[in-house]
C-alpha positions as CSV (number, residue, x, y, z in Angstrom):
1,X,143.9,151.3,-73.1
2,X,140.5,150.3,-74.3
3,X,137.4,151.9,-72.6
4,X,135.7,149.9,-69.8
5,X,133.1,147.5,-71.2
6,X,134.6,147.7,-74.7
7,X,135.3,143.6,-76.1
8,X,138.6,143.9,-77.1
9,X,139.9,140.8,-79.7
10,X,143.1,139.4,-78.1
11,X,145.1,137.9,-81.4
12,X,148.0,135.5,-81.8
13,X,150.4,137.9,-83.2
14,X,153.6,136.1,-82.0
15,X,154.0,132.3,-81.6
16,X,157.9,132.5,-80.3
17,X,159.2,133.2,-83.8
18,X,158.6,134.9,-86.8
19,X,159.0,131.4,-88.5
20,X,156.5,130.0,-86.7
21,X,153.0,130.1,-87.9
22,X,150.9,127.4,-85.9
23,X,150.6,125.5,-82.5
24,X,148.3,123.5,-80.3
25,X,146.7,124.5,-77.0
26,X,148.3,123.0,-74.3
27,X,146.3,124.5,-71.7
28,X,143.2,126.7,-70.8
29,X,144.0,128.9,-67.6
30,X,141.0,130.8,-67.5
31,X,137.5,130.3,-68.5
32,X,134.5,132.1,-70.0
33,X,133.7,134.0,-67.0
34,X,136.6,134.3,-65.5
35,X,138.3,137.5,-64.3
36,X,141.6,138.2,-65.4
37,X,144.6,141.1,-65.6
38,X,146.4,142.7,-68.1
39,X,149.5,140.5,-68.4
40,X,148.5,137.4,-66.5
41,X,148.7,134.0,-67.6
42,X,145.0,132.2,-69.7
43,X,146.6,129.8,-72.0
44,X,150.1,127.7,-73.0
45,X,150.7,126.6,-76.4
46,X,153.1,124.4,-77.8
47,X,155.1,124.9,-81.2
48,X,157.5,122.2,-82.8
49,X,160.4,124.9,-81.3
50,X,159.0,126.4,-77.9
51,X,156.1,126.1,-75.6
52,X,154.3,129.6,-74.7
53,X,152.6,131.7,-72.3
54,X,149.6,133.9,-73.7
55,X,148.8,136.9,-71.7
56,X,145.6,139.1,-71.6
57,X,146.1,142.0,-73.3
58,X,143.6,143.3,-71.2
59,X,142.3,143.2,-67.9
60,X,138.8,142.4,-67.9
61,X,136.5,139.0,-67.8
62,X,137.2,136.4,-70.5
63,X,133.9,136.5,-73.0
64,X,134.4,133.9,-75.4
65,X,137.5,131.3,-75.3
66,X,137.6,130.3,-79.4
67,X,140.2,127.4,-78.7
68,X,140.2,124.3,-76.6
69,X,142.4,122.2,-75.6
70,X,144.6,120.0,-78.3
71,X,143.2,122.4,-81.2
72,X,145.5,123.9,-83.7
73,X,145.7,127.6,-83.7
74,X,147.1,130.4,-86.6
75,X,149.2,133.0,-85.8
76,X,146.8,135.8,-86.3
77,X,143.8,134.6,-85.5
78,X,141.4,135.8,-82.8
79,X,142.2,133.5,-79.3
80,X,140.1,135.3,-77.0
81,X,137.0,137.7,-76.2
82,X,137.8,140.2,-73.3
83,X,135.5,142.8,-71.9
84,X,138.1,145.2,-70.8
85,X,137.2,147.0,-67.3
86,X,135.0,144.7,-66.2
87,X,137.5,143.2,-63.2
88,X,135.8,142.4,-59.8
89,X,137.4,144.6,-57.2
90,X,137.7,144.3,-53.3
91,X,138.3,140.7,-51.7
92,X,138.9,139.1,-55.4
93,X,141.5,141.4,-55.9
94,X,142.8,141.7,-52.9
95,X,143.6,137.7,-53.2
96,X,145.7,138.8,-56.3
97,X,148.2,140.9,-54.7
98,X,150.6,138.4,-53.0
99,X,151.0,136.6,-56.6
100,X,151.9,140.2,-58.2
101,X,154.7,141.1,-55.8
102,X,156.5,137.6,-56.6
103,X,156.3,138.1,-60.3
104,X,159.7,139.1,-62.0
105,X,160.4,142.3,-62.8
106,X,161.0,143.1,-66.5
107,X,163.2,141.7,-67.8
108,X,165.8,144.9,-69.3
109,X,169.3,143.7,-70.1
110,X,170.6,142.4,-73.4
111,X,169.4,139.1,-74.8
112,X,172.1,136.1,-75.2
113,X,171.4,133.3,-77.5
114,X,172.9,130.5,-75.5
115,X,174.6,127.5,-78.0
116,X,175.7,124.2,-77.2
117,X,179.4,124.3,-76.7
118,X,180.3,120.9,-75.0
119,X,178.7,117.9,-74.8
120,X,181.5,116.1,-72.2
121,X,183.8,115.0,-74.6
122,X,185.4,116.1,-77.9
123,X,184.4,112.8,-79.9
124,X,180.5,113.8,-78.7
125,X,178.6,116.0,-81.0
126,X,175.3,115.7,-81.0
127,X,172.7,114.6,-77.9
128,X,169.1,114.2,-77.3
129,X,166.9,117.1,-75.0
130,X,165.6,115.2,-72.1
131,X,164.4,117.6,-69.6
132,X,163.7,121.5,-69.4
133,X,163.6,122.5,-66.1
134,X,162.4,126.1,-67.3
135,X,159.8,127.6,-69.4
136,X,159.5,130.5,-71.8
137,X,158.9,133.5,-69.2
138,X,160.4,132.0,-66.0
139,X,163.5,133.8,-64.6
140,X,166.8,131.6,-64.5
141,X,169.7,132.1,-62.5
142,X,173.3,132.3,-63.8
143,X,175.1,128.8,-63.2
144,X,171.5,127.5,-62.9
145,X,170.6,123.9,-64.6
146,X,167.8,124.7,-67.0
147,X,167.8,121.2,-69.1
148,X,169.3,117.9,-69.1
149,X,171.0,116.1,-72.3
150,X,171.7,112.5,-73.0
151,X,174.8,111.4,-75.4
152,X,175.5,108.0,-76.3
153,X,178.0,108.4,-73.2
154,X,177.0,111.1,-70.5
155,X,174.1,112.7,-69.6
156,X,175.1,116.8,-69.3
157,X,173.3,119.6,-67.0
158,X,173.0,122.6,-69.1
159,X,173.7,125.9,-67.3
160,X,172.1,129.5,-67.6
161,X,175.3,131.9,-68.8
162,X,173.6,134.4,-67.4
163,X,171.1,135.4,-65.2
164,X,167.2,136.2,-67.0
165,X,164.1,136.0,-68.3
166,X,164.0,132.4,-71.1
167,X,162.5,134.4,-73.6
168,X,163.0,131.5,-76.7
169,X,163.4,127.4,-76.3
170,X,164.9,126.5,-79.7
171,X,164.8,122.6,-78.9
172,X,162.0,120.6,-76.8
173,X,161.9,117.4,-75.3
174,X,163.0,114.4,-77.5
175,X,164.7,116.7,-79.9
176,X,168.6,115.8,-81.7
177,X,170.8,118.8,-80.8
178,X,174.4,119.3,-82.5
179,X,177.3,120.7,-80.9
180,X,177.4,124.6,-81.8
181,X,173.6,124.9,-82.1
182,X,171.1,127.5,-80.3
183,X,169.4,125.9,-77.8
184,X,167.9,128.8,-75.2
185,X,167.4,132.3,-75.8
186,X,167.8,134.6,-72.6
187,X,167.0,138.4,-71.6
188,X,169.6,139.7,-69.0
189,X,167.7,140.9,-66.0
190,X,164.3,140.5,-64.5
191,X,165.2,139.1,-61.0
192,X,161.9,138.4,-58.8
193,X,161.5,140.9,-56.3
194,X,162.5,140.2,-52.9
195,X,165.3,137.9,-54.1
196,X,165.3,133.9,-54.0
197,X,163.1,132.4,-50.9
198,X,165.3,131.7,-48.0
199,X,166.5,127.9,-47.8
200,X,164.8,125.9,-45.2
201,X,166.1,125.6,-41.6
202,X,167.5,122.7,-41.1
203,X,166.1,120.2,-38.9
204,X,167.2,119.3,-35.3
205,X,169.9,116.3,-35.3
206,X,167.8,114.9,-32.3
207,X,165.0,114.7,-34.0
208,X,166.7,112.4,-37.0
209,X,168.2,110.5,-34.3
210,X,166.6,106.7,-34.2
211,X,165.7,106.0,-30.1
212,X,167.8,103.8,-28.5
213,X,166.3,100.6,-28.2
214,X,165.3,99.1,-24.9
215,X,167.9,97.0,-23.2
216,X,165.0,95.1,-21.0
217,X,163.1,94.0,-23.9
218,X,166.1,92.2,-25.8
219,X,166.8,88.7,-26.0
220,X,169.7,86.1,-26.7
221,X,172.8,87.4,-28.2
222,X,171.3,91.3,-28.9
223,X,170.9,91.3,-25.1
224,X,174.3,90.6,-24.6
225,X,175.6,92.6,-26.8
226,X,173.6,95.4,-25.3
227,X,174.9,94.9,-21.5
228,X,178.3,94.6,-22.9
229,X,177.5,97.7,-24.7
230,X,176.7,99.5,-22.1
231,X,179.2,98.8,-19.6
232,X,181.8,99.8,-22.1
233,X,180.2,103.6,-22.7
234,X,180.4,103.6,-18.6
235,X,183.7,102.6,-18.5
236,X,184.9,105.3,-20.9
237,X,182.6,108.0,-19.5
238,X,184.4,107.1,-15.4
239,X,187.2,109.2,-14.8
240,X,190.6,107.5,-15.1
241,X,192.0,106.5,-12.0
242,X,195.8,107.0,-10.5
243,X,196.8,103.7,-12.3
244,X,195.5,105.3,-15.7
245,X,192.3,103.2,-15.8
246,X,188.6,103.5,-15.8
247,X,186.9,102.3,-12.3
248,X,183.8,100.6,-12.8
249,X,182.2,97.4,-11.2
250,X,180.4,94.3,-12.8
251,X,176.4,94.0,-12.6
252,X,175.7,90.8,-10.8
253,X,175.4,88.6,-13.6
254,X,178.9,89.3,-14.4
255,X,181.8,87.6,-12.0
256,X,184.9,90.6,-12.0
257,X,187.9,88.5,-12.1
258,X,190.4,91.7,-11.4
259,X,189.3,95.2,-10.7
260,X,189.1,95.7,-14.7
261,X,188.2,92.7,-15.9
262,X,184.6,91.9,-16.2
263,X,183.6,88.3,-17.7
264,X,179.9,86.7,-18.4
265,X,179.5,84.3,-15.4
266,X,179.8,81.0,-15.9
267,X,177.8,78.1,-13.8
């Protein structure tokens, strides 16, 4: 651990592969100025195989930023200036608590290359990437869809074999992928704490239900449609009679031609 006030060099060492030697800046998550901790996120870049996160190495306030966004940057060259130590402490940190307890844990377990086995048919053997759904560093769930790919004849859901931390993307968006190929790299493990964030209750059925409309302000043929309606619901909510029938009695615009038969009146 360096010394507080010491300016510790944080360095692109690792890109996402040992074959891959450059990228752009996709985004700048900190600022000069800015405070930051050891292991949070300041900046994504982008390769022509997998987008990722750069962490501080140290915690401490960013110095000197020597990329912006959309430049090209070297694997080994100098990224950012830190002054290790140099934190803010009390409210400021405070604020970052609730983000720490909902980061994954480590990630532990063994790390499975997951290949493209199926593309929904055997005559289909190559599609195009059109979604991830995931990034390099977010947790995954087994069974859970973590990119979509379009054939010339389906579109497919690819599933996480297991549950973990995406630690490669070996295809991005718009990329051809062949049956049999590597597309995600996964470490087993690193579930967030607390487990997954309760589903949302489900709201009332009243409160979906649309309001019944107001028989008095209807006109014409919806009016009558409404009093006939109606008299029908009251019919079937009367208890049956010895006779097996419904007792119920015609509103005066009605003329009841037997005891349960009710007919529009006509002049």
């Amino acid at each position: 651990m360096s010394s507080s006030g010491q300016i510790v060099d944080q360095v692109l060492t690792d890109l996402g592969g040992e074959s891959i030697t450059e990228g752009t800046v996709m985004e700048l998550k900190k600022k000069v100025g800015d405070a930051v901790a050891k292991d949070e996120i300041i900046a994504t870049i982008e390769t022509d195989k997998v987008t990722i996160e750069i962490k501080a190495i140290e915690s401490g306030i960013i110095k000197e930023l020597l990329a912006k966004v959309d430049d090209n940057v070297e694997k080994g060259q100098v990224f950012a200036k830190i002054e290790a130590g140099a934190a803010p402490t009390g409210a400021t940190a405070a604020a970052k608590a609730p983000a720490a307890a909902s980061t994954p844990a480590p990630a532990t377990g063994k790390v499975v290359e997951q290949t493209i086995e199926e593309f929904g048919g055997e005559s289909i053997t190559e599609g195009t990437v059109m979604e991830w759904r995931k990034n390099v560093g977010d947790f995954a769930e087994k069974g859970e869809v973590i990119a979509a790919i379009e054939t010339d004849k389906v579109t497919i859901d690819v599933k996480a074999e297991v549950s973990g931390i995406i630690q490669e993307i070996f295809a991005k968006v718009d990329s051809t992928v062949e049956k049999g190929a590597k597309l995600v790299k996964i470490q087993e493990g690193g579930a967030p704490a607390g487990g997954a964030a309760p589903a949302p209750a489900s709201a009332p059925a009243a409160a979906t239900a649309a309001p019944a409309e107001d028989i008095g302000s209807l006109t014409g043929l919806r009016a009558t449609f409404a009093q006939l309606s109606a008299i029908v619901l009251r019919a079937q909510a009367r208890p049956p009679t010895a006779e097996g029938h419904s007792e119920h009695s015609c509103p005066p615009e009605y003329l009841q031609r037997s005891r349960h038969d009710c007919s529009p009146f006509t002049p």
